[in-house]
Structures are given as C-alpha cells and as structure tokens.
C-alpha positions, 0 to 999 in steps of 0.5 A, spaced: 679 103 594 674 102 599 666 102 597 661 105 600 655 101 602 649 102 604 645 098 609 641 094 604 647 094 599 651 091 604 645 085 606 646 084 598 653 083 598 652 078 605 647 074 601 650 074 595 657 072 599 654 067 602 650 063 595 656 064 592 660 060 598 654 055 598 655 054 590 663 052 591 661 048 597 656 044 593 661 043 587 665 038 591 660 034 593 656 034 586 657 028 586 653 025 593 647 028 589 641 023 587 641 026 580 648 029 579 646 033 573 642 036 577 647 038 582 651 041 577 646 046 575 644 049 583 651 048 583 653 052 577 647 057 579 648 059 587 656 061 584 653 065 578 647 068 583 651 069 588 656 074 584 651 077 581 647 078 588 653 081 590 653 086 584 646 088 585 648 090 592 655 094 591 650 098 585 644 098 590 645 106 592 646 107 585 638 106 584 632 111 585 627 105 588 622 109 592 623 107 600 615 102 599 618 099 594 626 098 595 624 093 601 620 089 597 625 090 590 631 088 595 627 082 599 624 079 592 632 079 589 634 076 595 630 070 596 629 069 589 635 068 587 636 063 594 631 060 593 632 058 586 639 054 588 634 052 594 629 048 589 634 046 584 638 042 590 632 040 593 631 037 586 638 035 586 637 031 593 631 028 592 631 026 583 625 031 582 624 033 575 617 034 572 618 042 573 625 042 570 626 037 565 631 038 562 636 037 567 632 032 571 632 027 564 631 020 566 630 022 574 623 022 577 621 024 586 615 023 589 609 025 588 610 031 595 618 032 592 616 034 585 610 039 588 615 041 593 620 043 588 615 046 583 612 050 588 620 054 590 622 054 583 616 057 581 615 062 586 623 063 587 622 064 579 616 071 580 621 074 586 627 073 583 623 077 575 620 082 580 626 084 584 630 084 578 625 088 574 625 094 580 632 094 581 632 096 573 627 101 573 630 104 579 637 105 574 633 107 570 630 112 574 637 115 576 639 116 569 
C-alpha cells in the first residue's frame, strides 16, 4: 500500500524522519553530555516528536487548514517540535537548568547558556502549542 502525500504532508514526514534519526543517534552518545540526564530527555523527545512529526504529516491532507494558515500551522509544528530537542541538547551540552529543572538538578551554565536555552524552549514551546492547535482544529473542521 503506498500513501499519498501532499507536499507539506511530505516536508512532514522528512522533518519528522529525520528528528527522529537525530534522537537515535544521541542516544548512544548520551553519556558524552555534560548532564546526562538531560541528554537523555532531548534523547527521549527527538524520538517521540520525530514520529509523532511523522504522523502529522501522513494525516496532513486529511485537515481542512485554510491555505494563510496551513503555511503557518505546518511551519510552527515543525520548528516547534525541533527546536525543543534543540533546547534540551543545548541544555544537555552546556549543564543549563534553570528553564528545566527537573532534568537540569544539580547542574548549572552560565549566565548566556541558560538565557540561550530559556529563549529556544520557551518560544519552541508557544510554536509547537500553536502548530498543534491548528492541525487539531483543521481535523475538526473535516469532521
């Protein structure tokens, strides 16, 4: 069976694959990090936000996005969801923790490190909520 995919569907797919291969190949290096446990979550999320990148973009065509807005949707998903994995392993690298302290625990960057990674996670975090909330309502608008 073979899957038609629209041009963004397919942009998608191919941002998605390739998270995806990004988050395997961390994995086996998680422990180069200077904070481990953090590698371990941009590990766990580049593999988890690459399928589910993937998934969006072979349901794609099946949203009803207007053409202004599925440009914007498809974009703030994209970027959103890589640049997540982007923060996190900048945060990995670097022992920046203040914007995620859970994982970040006894690690700390400078003072341009931690500003660094709280600006990426932060605005990756509003593009990611935006892209995901108008792929949803453009399923909905196809119901």
């Amino acid at each position: 069976m073979q899957i038609a995919l629209s041009p963004a569907g397919r942009s998608l797919v191919v941002t998605g694959a390739a998270l995806f291969l990004a988050g395997l190949v961390q994995g086996a290096v998680i422990d180069l990090h200077a904070n481990p446990r953090m590698a371990l979550s941009a590990h766990l999320d580049a593999v988890q936000s690459g399928m589910a990148v993937m998934i969006a973009g072979i349901l794609w065509s099946s949203a009803r996005i207007g053409e202004r807005m599925e440009a914007a949707a498809r974009w703030a998903l994209a970027v959103g969801m890589v640049g997540l994995w982007l923060g996190l392993t900048l945060a990995a690298l670097t022992g920046a923790s203040e914007t995620l302290p859970m994982a970040g625990e006894g690690y700390a960057g400078t003072p341009a490190a931690e500003a660094v990674v709280g600006l990426i996670v932060l605005a990756s975090s509003g593009a990611l909520t935006l892209g995901w909330a108008l792929f949803l309502w453009g399923l909905f608008r196809a119901r």
